[in-house]
Structure formats: C-alpha cells, structure tokens
C-alpha positions in Angstrom: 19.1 40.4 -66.9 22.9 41.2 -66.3 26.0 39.7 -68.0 26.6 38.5 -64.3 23.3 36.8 -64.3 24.2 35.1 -67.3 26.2 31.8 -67.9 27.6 30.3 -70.9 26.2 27.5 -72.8 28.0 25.0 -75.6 26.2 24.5 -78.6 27.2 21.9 -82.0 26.3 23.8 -85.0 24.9 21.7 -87.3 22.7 22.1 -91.0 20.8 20.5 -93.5 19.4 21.0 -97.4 15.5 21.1 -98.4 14.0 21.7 -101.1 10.4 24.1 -100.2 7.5 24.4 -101.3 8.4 26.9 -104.1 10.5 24.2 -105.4 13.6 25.9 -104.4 16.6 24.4 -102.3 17.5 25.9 -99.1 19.7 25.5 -96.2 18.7 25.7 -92.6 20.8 25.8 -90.2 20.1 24.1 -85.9 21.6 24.0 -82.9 22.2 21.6 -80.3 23.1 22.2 -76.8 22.2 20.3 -73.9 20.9 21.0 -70.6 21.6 19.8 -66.8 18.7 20.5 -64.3 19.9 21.1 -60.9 18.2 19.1 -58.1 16.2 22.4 -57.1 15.1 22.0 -60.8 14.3 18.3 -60.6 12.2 18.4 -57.7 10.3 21.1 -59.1 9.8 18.8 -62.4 8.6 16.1 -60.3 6.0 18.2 -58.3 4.5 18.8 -62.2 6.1 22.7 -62.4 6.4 24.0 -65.6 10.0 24.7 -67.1 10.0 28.0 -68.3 12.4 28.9 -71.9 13.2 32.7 -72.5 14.2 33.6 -76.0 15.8 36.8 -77.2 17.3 36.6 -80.6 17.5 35.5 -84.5 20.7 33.4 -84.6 21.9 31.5 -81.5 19.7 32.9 -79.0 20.4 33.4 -75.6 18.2 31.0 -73.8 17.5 31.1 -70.0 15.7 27.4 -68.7 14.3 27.0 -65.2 11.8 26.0 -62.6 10.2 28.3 -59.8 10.3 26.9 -56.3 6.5 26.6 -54.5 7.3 30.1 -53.1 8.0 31.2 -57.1 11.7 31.7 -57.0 13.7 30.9 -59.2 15.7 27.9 -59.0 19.3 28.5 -59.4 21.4 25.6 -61.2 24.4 26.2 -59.3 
C-alpha cells in the first residue's frame, strides 16, 4: 500500500497503572480512535460480510478497516 492509498486517522492517547503478576507496577499505554463506515461498508455489514483489520506496527499502528463488495472489492469509504 502507497502513502496515496493511505488516509489519516485521529487517535486520544490515553494510559493506565497495574500492578502484574510479578508483583510489579506497570504502565500501559491505549489508544482510541473511532471509525465511520461508508454506506458501501454498511451494506456489506448488513449482508453478514466480515470487516477486515490490517495491523503493521508496535506503537500506533497503522490500521486499514474495510468490507469487500459481493464481487470482493474493496469498499472505498470515500
């Protein structure tokens, strides 16, 4: 996948304290960001597809959500 193909997403940063189960506190750190399926993308949902999530890193991953049409192309969320 290209930087073209690509679009931004917003994410809140957030974090929180446990103690594990060495006895030990740590902190862990989440991310929020939330997600608008196009109608391509609803209609798929409501015909039972799948939605597919691609993941490619450690911290704030790039994440690519989406449906497949009945032909299996991709639905765009433009």
């Amino acid at each position: 996948m290209t930087d073209e193909q690509c679009f931004s997403v917003y994410a809140a940063k957030g974090s929180y304290e446990f103690i594990g189960s060495d006895g030990k506190q740590y902190q862990a750190t989440f991310w929020t960001e939330a997600w608008k399926p196009s109608k391509e993308d609803i209609e798929a949902i409501n015909r039972g597809e799948p939605i597919y999530i691609q993941i490619h890193s450690h911290g704030l991953p790039p994440i690519s959500v989406f449906t497949l049409d009945e032909n299996g192309n991709s639905n765009d969320a433009d």
